[in-house]
N, C-alpha and C positions, 0 to 999 in steps of 0.2 A: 573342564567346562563342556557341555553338552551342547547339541547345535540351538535346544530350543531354550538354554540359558544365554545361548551368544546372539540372539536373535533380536535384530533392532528394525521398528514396526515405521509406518510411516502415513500420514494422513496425508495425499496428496491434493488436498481440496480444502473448501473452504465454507459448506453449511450443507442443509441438508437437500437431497433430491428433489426439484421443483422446475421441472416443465412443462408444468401447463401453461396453457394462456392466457396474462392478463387483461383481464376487462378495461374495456378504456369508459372512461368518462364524460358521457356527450353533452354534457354542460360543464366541463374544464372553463376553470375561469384562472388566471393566473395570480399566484400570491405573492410574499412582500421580500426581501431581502434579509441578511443578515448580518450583523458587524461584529464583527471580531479583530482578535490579538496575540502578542506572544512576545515570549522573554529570554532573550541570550543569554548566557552564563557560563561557565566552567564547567566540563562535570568533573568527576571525583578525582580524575587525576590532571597534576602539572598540565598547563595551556603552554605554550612558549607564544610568543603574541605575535610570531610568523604566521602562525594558522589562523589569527581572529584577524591577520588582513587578507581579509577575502581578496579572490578575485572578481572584478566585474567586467559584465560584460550591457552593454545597451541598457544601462541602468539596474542592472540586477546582477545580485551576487554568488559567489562560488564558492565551494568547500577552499583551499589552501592546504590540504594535510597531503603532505610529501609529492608524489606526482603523479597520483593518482587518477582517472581520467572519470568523471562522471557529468553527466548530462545536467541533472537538476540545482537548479539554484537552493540557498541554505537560508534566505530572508525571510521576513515575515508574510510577504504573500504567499510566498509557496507552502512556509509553515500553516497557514491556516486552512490554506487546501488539503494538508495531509491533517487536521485535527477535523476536518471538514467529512474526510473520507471515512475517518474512523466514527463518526457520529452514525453515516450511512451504513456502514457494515454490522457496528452495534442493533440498528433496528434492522436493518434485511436478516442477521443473524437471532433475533426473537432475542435480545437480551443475551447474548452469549459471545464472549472472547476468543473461544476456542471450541474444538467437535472431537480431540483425543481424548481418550477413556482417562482423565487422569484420573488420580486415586487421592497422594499425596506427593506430589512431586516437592523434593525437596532442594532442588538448583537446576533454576531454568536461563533459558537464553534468550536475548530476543535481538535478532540478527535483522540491521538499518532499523534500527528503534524509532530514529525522524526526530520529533519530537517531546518522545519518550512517551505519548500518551495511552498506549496498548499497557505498559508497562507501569503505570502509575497517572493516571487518567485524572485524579484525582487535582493534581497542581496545575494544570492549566485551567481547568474548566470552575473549579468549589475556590479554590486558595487565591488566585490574582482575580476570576470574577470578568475577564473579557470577553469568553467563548457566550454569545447567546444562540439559542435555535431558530432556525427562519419558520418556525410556526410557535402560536404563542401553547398552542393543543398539542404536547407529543408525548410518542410511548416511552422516550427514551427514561432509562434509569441508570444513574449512575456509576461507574464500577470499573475495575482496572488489577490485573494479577497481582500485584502485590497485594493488595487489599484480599480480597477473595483467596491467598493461601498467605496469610501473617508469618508463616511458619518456612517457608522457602526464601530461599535466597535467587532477587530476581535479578540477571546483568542484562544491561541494553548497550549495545555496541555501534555505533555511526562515525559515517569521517566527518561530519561539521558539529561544532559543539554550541549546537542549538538548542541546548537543552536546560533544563528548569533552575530554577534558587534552590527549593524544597524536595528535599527526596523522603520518604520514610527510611524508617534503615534497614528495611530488610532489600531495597535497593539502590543499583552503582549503576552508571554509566563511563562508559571506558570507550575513548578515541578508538577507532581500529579498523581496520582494511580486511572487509571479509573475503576478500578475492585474494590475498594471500595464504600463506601456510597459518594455520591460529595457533597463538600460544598456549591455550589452553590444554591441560593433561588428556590423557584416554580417561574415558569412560568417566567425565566431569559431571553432565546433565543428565536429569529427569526428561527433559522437556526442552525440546529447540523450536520458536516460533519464526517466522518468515514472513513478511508480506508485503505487496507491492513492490516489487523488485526485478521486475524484466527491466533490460538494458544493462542491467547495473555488471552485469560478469559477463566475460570471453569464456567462461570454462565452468557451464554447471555441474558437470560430475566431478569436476573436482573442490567446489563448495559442497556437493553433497558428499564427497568423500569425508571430508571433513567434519561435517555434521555426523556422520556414521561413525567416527573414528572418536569425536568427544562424547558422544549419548552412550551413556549406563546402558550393557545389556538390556533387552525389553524395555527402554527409551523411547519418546517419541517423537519424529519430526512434524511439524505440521508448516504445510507452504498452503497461504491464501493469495492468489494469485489473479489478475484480470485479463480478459478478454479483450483486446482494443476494438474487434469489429462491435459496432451499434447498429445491430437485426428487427428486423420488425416480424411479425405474425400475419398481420393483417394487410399489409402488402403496402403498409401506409408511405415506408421510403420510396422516393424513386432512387433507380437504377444510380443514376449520376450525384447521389446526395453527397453533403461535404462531408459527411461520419466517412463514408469508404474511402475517401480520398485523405483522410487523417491514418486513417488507419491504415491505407497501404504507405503512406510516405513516413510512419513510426517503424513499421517493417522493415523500411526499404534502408532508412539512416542506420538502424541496429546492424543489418547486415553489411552493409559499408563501414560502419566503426566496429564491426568486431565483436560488437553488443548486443546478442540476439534479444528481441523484446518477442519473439515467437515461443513464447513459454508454455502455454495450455494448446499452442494449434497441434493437430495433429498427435495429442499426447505426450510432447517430448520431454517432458518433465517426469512423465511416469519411467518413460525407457531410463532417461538420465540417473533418479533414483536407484532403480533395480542396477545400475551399471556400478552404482556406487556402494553394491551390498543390501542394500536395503530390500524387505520381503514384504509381503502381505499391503502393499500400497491400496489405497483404498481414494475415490475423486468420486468426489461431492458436486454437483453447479446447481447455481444457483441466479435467478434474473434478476436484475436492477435495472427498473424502467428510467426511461431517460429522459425526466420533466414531469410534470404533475396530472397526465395525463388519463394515469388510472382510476377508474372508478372506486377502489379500494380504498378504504383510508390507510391504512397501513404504505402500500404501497406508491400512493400518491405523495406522502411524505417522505419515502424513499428516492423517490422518482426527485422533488424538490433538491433535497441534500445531492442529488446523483450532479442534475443539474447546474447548481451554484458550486458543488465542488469544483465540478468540470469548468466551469465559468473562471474561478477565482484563480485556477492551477494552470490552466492553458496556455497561457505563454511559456509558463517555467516546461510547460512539457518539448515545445516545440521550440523555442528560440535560438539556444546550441546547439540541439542539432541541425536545423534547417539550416544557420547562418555558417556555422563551423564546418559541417559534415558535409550538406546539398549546396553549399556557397550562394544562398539566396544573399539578396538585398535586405538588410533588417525593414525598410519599407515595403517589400516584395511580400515579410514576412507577416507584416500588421495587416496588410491588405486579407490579405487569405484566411489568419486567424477572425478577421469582421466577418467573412463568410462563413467559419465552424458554429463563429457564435450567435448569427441569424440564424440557422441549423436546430442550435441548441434553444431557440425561444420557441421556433412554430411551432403553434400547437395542433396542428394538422400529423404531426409527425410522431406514431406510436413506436418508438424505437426502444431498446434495453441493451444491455452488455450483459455481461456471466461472470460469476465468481465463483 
């Protein structure tokens, strides 16, 4: 085998090149909310019903699978924040799942699946009927990998088994701790997707090893990844906004639990890659304005989902670590979170993140 048959490629990004400047909108008027839902169940394989008793914590729940240490609660708020997020990436990504050259890939991966919706999008949103859009006017279109390649076999892998009734059968979800060794053979996948996932590992190059070591020669990785600073253009943040102040204290608890959430600063995802074998990495970014402040319609509706994601998911992002990690007061905790979320209404404030 030749070097440029053993040669595994890797998208280390998440759409296509866009830094210019969004326009804001000087008649922003603000729009209406959203309501949504979701469904627990089994996936494919044996539950033992140690892991369906969650842990909780200050009212909200936790994975239970072995002892494993993750930040994010597994309930239905935080589920709707991550089918929330993915509606957002759908339209900042123009209708696309993914940016690797596939072809035909014929067994893909999709590593913290959540739930499952990247992977079959399909049963939360068309089949139970809960997920609505917070605008009645959207670009979004429907769609989810298994649908779009019938012909692959799709596995979605998470520690809480928050995931669907319905599956098509060309896909399985499977319990599993991707921060361990994977049982999966050499040279399994076409296709490993990723996303959303800082905090979540003490050891990326050794998740990326792993990823190198199951993707089929000429395989591809693709990691969509966020940015926690929220930047303005137009100089519309002040200096002491609550976005910097989240965003150093997400930094600050990653590095005190071991959990670096410092994934795109500095590039260290691309070094971590290249460390783990992998060649030719290629980083995409891409803005996500943050509220409906944009003159664009495209990305005012972007800017809306950015928002209300961020709304809906915000506690699940901060309340274990603030309470666990920085040993705040859970009242210390709600106080400070009323200030992200005044933050997150003014419409004086043209801010974005990156993908």
């Amino acid at each position: 085998m030749n070097k440029e048959d053993d040669l595994r490629l890797s998208a280390a990004a998440s759409s296509t090149d866009r830094t210019d400047q969004i326009a804001a909108d000087p008649s922003f008027q603000d729009d209406g909310d959203s309501a949504l839902g979701d469904d627990i169940a089994p996936s494919t394989s044996s539950i033992a019903s140690t892991i369906l008793e969650y842990r909780k914590l200050h009212g909200r729940t936790y994975h239970n699978y072995k002892d494993v240490e993750y930040w994010g609660p597994n309930d239905e708020q935080q589920n709707d924040g991550l089918d929330l997020n993915h509606h957002k990436l759908y339209l900042a990504f123009d209708n696309k799942l993914f940016f690797a050259p596939l072809r035909n890939p014929q067994k893909v991966l999709d590593v913290g699946t959540g739930t499952g919706i990247w992977a079959m999008y399909e049963n939360r949103v068309c089949h139970k009927g809960h997920m609505s859009t917070p605008t009645r006017d959207t670009n979004l279109v429907v769609s989810d990998f298994a649908t779009e390649f019938p012909e692959a076999e799709v596995i979605g892998t998470d520690l809480s088994p928050t995931l669907p009734n319905w599956v098509p059968p060309n896909c399985v979800f499977e319990l599993d701790d991707a921060s361990q060794e994977w049982t999966f053979p050499d040279n399994t996948f076409d296709y490993i997707h990723i996303r959303f996932m800082a905090g979540c590992f003490k050891d990326w190059t050794r998740l990326y090893s792993e990823c190198f070591r199951c993707l089929k020669p000429g395989g591809w990785l693709e990691h969509q990844e966020c940015g926690f600073r929220v930047v303005s253009d137009d100089g519309s943040l002040p200096p002491d906004n609550a976005f910097n102040e989240a965003a150093r204290l997400f930094a600050e608890t990653g590095r005190r639990s071991g959990h670096t959430t410092e994934v795109i600063d500095d590039d260290n995802w691309i070094r971590w890659m290249e460390e783990a074998g992998f060649r030719d990495v290629q980083k995409k970014t891409i803005k996500t304005p943050m509220g409906e402040w944009p003159a664009d319609k495209k990305w005012k509706e972007v800017g809306l989902f950015n928002r209300i994601t961020t709304e809906t998911a915000l506690e699940g992002y901060f309340l274990y670590k603030l309470t666990r990690v920085m040993d705040w007061e859970y009242a210390e905790v709600q106080s400070w979170l009323a200030r992200v979320r005044e933050a997150l209404r003014n419409k004086a404030y043209h801010g974005y993140s990156t993908w």
